[in-house]
C-alpha positions in Angstrom: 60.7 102.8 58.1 62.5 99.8 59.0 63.3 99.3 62.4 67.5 99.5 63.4 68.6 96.1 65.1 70.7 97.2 67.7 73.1 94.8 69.8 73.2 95.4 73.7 76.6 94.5 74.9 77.5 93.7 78.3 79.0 91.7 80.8 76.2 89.8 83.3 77.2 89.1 86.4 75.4 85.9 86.1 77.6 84.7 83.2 81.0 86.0 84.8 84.1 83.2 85.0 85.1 82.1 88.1 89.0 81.1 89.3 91.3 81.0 91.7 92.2 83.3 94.3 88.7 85.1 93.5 88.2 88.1 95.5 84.9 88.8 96.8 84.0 92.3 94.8 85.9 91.0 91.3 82.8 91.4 89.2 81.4 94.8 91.4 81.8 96.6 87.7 79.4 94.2 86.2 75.8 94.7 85.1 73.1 92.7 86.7 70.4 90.8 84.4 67.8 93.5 85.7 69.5 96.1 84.3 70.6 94.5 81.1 67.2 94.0 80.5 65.9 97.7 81.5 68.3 99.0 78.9 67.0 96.0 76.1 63.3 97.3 76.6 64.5 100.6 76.5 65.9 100.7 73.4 62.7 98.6 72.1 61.1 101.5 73.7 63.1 103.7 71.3 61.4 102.3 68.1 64.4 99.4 67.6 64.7 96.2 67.8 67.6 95.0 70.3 68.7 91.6 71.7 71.6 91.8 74.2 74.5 89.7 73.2 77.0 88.9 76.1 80.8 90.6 75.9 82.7 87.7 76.1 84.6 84.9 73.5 81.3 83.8 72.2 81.0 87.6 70.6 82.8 87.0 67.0 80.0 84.3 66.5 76.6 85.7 68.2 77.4 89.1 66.0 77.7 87.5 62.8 74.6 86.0 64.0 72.4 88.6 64.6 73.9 91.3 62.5 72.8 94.6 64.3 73.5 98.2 62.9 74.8 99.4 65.8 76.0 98.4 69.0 74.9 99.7 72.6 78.0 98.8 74.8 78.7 98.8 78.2 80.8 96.0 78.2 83.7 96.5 81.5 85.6 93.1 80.5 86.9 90.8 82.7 90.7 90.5 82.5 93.9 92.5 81.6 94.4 96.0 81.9 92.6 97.9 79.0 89.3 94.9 79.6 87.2 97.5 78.5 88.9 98.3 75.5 88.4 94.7 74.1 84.9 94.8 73.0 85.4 98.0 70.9 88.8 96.2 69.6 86.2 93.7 68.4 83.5 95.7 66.9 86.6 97.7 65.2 87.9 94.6 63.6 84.3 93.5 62.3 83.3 97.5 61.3 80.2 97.5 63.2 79.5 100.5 65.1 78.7 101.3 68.5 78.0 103.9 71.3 80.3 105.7 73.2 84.1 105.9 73.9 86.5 104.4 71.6 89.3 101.6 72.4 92.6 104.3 72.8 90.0 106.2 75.7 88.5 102.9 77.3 92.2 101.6 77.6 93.5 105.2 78.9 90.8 105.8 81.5 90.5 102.7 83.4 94.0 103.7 84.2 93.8 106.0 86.6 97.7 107.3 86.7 97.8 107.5 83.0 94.9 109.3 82.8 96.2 112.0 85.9 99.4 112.6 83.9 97.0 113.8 80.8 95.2 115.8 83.1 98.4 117.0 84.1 100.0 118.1 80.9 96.5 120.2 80.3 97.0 121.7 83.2 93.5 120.4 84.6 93.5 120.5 88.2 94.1 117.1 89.9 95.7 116.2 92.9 99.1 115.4 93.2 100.1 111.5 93.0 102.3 108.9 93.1 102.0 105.2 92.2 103.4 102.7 93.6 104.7 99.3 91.6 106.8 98.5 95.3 105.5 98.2 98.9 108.9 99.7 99.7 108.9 101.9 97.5 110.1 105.3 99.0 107.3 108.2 99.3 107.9 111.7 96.9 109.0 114.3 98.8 106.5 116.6 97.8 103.2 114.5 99.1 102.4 115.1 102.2 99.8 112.7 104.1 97.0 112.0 104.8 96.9 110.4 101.5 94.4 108.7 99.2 95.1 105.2 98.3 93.4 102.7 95.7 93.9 100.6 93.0 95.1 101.8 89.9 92.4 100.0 87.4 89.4 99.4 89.0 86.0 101.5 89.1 82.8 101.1 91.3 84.9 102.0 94.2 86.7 98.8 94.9 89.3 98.9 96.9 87.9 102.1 98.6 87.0 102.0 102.0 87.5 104.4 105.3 91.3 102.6 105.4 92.4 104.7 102.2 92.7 107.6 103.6 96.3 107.0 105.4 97.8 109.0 107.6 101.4 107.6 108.3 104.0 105.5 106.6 102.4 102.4 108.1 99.4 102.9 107.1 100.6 103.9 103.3 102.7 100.6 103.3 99.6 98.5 104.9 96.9 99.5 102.3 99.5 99.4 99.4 100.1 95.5 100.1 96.5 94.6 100.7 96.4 96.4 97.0 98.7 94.7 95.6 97.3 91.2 97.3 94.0 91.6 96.1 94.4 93.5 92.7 97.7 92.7 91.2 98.3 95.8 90.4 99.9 99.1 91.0 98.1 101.2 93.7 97.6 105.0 93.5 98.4 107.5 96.2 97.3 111.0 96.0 96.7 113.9 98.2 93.9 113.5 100.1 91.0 116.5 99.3 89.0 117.0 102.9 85.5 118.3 101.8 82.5 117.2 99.2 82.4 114.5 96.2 80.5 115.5 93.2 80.0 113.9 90.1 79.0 115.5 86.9 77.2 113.6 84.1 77.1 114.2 80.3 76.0 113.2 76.9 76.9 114.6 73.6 80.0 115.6 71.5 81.6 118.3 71.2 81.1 120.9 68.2 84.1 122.8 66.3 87.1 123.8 69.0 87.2 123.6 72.4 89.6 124.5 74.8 91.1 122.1 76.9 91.4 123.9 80.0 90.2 127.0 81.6 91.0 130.4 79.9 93.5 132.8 81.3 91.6 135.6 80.2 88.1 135.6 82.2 86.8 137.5 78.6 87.8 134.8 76.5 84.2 131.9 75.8 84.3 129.0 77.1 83.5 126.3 74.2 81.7 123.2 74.7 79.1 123.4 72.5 77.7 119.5 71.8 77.5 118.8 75.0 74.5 118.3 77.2 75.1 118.5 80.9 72.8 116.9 83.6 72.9 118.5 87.1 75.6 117.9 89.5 74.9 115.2 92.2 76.2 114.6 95.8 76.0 111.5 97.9 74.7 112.5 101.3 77.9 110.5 103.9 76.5 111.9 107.3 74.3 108.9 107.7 77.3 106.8 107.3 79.8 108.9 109.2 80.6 106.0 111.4 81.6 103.2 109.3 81.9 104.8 105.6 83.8 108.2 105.9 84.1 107.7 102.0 82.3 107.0 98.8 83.5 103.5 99.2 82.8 100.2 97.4 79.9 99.1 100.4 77.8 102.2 99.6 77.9 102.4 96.0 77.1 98.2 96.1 75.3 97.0 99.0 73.6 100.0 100.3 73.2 101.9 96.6 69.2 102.0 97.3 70.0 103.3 100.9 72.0 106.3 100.0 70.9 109.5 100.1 71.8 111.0 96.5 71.2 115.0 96.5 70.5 116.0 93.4 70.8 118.9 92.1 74.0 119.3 94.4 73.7 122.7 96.4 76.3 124.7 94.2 76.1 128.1 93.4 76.0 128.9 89.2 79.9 130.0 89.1 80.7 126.7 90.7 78.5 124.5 88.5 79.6 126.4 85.2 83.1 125.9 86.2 82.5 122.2 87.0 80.7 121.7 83.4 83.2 123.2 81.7 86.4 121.4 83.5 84.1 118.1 82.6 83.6 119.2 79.0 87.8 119.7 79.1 88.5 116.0 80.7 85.6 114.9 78.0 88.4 116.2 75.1 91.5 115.7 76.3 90.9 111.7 76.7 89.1 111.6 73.5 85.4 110.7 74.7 82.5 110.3 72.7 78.7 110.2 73.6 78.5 110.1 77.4 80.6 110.1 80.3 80.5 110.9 84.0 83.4 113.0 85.7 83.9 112.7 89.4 85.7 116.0 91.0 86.6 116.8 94.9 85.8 120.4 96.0 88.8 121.1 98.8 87.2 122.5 101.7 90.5 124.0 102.7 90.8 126.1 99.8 87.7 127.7 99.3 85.5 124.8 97.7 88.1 124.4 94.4 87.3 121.9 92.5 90.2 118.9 91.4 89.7 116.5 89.0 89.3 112.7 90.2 88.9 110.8 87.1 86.5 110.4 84.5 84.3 107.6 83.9 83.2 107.1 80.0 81.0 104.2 80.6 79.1 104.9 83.4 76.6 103.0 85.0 73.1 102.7 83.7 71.3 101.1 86.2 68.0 102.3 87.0 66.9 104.4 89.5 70.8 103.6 91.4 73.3 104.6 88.7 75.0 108.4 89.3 73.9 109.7 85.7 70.9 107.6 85.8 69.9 109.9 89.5 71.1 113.3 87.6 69.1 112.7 84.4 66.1 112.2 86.8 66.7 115.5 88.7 66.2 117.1 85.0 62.8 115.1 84.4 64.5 112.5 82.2 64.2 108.7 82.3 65.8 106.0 81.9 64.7 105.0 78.5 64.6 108.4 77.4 68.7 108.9 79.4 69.6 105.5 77.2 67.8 106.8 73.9 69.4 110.1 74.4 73.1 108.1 74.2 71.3 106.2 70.9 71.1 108.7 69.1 74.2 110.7 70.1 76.4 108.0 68.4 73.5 107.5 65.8 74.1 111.0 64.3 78.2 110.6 65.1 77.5 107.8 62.7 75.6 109.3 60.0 72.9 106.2 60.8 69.3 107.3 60.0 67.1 105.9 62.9 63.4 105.1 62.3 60.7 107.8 62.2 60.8 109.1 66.4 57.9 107.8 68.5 56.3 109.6 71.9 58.6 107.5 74.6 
C-alpha cells in the first residue's frame, strides 16, 4: 500500500524572527530542531513518509510543494492573539487535513480568561478570577489574596515565577505592570490554590454524548468513551523550594531534565477517575480533538479538591521532557508510538486509510 506523505508543522526556534523590545523567553513555546526531528522519524517510524515544513509565510508555497495527505501540527505561532489558530486557518483555506484541535479551540484556549468563563458557565470547577486590562484597575470584592498572577496568552509557564503568587495590593499592582511591560497584554489574577499541581494527558475523541460536567446523581455514568487517558503526573517542587515555590517558566525550560516528574502521581482511584473525567469535560466543552493535556490544582485546604487550571490542546512533544510525553512513558508507551497514537486518532476522525501497520 502506498505510503501517506504527511507534513510536520512547527515553529523552530532556530528559524524564529527577531525584533525590538525582544524579551528573553519570547519563543519558550517553540520546538527545538531535536525534537522536530524526533517527531519526523517518528512518523517515518509509523510506515509514512513525512518532511517537516516550517509554520510560517513561506507555508502557502512549501504545501503546494510537497502536497502531503495530512498534516501533523504543532505549530504555537509567533504573533497576535489566536497565533496558534493561524496554521489551522491555513490548512482550512487549502482543505488539507491535520491533527488535533481546530482554529475556534486553538484561538479560545491560549486565552486563558475566555477559556475560565467557559469553564464557568459548565459549572467546571476553576478558581475565581479577574483580569486586568489597567494597572489601576480596582480589585473584585470577592477575591481575596494571596492571588495568582500571569499573562493572559502565554503557555510554558512564562511569566510564572515565585513573584505570582501576591499577597498585597503592591504586590498585585507590581507583577501586573511587569505583565503588561513584557507581554502587552492583559494579566490574570485568580485565587491562589495552596497544595499539589497535576496534569492529566489524553488522546482520542469522544464517542456519542458526554456530559459536560459531573453528574448530580452519583448513579448516573459518567461518559467519555473515545478517550484514552495516560496516568496523572506531578512535578516533585521540594528540591526547588528555595528559589521555585512554583511550576514556573525556569523549571519547565532550563532545568526540564533536572526535575523530578512523579509519574503515576500518588492519587487514590476516586481522585484519578474524577480527574479523568473533569479532563474528558474541559476536552468537550472547548471543542478539542485528538490530544490534549489538562493541568488542575488539588486545594490542600479543602480536602485535596481538584480546580481546573487550563487546558492545553497542543501539548508539548518533546522527548523524554514533555508532560504527556513522561505520562505515556509511565504506561510503557514511546514516543513514536505516543506521536503515532495522535496519527491515527485524526486519521480515523478523517476517514484516511493509513498503510498496512508495521511492529514500531
Amino acid at each position: 500500500m502506498k505510503k501517506l506523505k504527511v507534513a510536520l508543522l512547527a515553529n523552530a526556534k532556530e528559524n524564529a524572527p527577531i525584533f525590538e523590545e525582544f524579551s528573553e523567553d519570547q519563543w519558550d513555546d517553540l520546538d527545538s530542531t531535536k525534537t522536530i526531528s524526533a517527531i519526523v522519524e517518528a512518523i517515518k517510524t509509523g510506515g509514512h513518509e513525512c518532511e517537516f515544513l516550517e509554520g510560517n509565510l513561506t507555508l502557502f508555497d512549501s504545501l503546494r510543494k510537497y502536497q502531503p495527505d495530512i498534516c501533523f501540527n504543532i505549530c504555537e505561532g509567533h504573533f497576535g492573539d489566536g497565533r496558534e489558530a493561524q496554521v489551522p486557518a491555513i490548512l482550512e483555506m487549502m482543505r488539507i487535513p491535520y491533527t488535533g484541535s481546530k482554529v475556534m479551540t486553538l484561538a479560545l484556549t491560549l486565552d486563558k480568561p475566555m477559556t475560565k468563563r467557559i469553564f464557568h458557565w459548565h459549572e467546571l470547577p476553576t478558581p475565581e478570577f479577574q483580569v486586568f486590562e489597567r494597572v489601576d484597575e480596582p480589585l473584585n470584592d470577592d477575591l481575596k489574596f494571596p492571588l495568582f498572577v500571569k499573562p493572559s496568552r502565554e503557555g510554558t509557564g512564562m511569566g510564572v515565577s515565585g513573584k505570582s503568587i501576591v499577597k498585597d495590593e503592591h504586590e498585585l499592582r507590581e507583577q501586573i505592570s511587569e505583565i503588561f511591560k513584557r507581554y502587552k497584554q492583559p494579566a490574570l489574577a485568580e485565587r491562589y490554590i495552596e497544595g499539589r499541581e497535576v496534569t492529566v494527558g489524553l488522546v482520542g475523541n469522544l464517542v456519542g454524548p458526554a456530559a459536560r460536567r459531573l453528574p448530580h446523581d452519583e448513579n448516573l455514568p459518567r461518559i467519555q468513551k473515545g478517550l484514552h487517558f495516560f496516568p496523572p503526573m506531578e512535578v516533585d517542587l521540594e528540591p526547588f523550594k528555595d528559589t521555585d515555590i512554583v511550576y514556573s517558566n525556569r523549571l519547565k525550560v532550563d532545568l526540564a531534565d533536572q526535575l523530578n516528574y512523579v509519574c503515576p502521581a500518588p492519587l487514590d482511584s476516586e481522585m484519578i477517575d474524577d480527574l479523568n473525567w473533569y479532563a474528558a469535560a474541559v476536552f468537550r466543552v472547548t471543542g478539542a480533538l485528538d490530544v490534549s493535556r489538562v493541568d488542575f490544582r488539588l486545594d490542600a485546604s479543602d480536602n485535596w479538591k481538584p480546580y481546573i487550571l487550563e487546558i492545553n490542546p497542543l501539548p508539548g512533544l518533546s522527548p523524554g521532557i514533555s508532560d504527556i510525553v513522561i505520562e505515556a512513558a509511565a504506561e510503557g508507551i514511546e514516543h513514536h508510538e505516543l506521536v503515532n497514537m495522535i496519527l491515527d486518532t485524526a486519521l480515523r476522525r478523517y476517514g484516511i486509510e493509513r498503510p498496512a501497520r508495521i511492529n514500531y
